[in-house]
Structure formats: structure tokens, C-alpha cells
Steps between C-alpha positions, in 0.01 A plus 500: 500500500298282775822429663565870482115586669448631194285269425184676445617722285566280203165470376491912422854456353491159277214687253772767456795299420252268258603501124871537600553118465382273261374141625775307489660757767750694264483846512303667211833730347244576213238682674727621767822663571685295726636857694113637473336178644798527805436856562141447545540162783745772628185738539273250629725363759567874613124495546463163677806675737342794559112348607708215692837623697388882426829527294518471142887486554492135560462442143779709378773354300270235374476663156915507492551162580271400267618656190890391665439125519221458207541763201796273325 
């Protein structure tokens, strides 16, 4: 996200994405669904968009390519 300028906005989103993974990194599939947890980055980036570039289109597709390359 720094690399992005988006930098400062991490701190507001990393409490809302806490729980999602467990400590070892792997995603917690037992307290979360996998298409839930994507749909909500989805709505956070669209956020982050909108505040930053005043476009919460720059986000879009994120939720599709995630569920394309990582639902199995």
C-alpha cells in the first residue's frame, strides 16, 4: 500500500481485516468465508479509492480475480 501512497491508510484498515488470519499467516477458513472475507477487502479498497483517486472504480474487479485465481 506505501508503494501505492496508500500508505496511511493501513493503520484504519489492518484492525478491520484482523482475525481473518491466524499467526502463522494462513487464512482463518473457520471463522471466515473465504468469498465473505474477499468481498469485504473489495469494500475497503473501494473506500481507500474513493478518499484517494476520488474513484472507487479503481478497485473494481478485485473481488473477481480473487475468487478466479484463489477459491480452488
Amino acid at each position: 500500500m506505501e508503494q501505492l501512497g496508500l500508505g496511511r491508510q493501513f493503520g484504519r484498515l489492518a484492525p478491520q481485516l484482523d482475525g481473518a488470519f491466524r499467526a502463522d499467516g494462513v487464512f482463518a477458513h473457520d471463522r471466515l468465508r473465504f468469498v465473505d472475507f474477499v468481498d469485504d477487502v473489495e469494500d475497503l479498497l473501494e473506500d481507500v479509492a474513493r478518499q484517494e483517486r476520488g474513484d472507487k472504480e479503481a478497485a473494481d474487479g478485485f473481488e473477481e480475480y480473487m475468487l478466479r485465481h484463489y477459491r480452488g
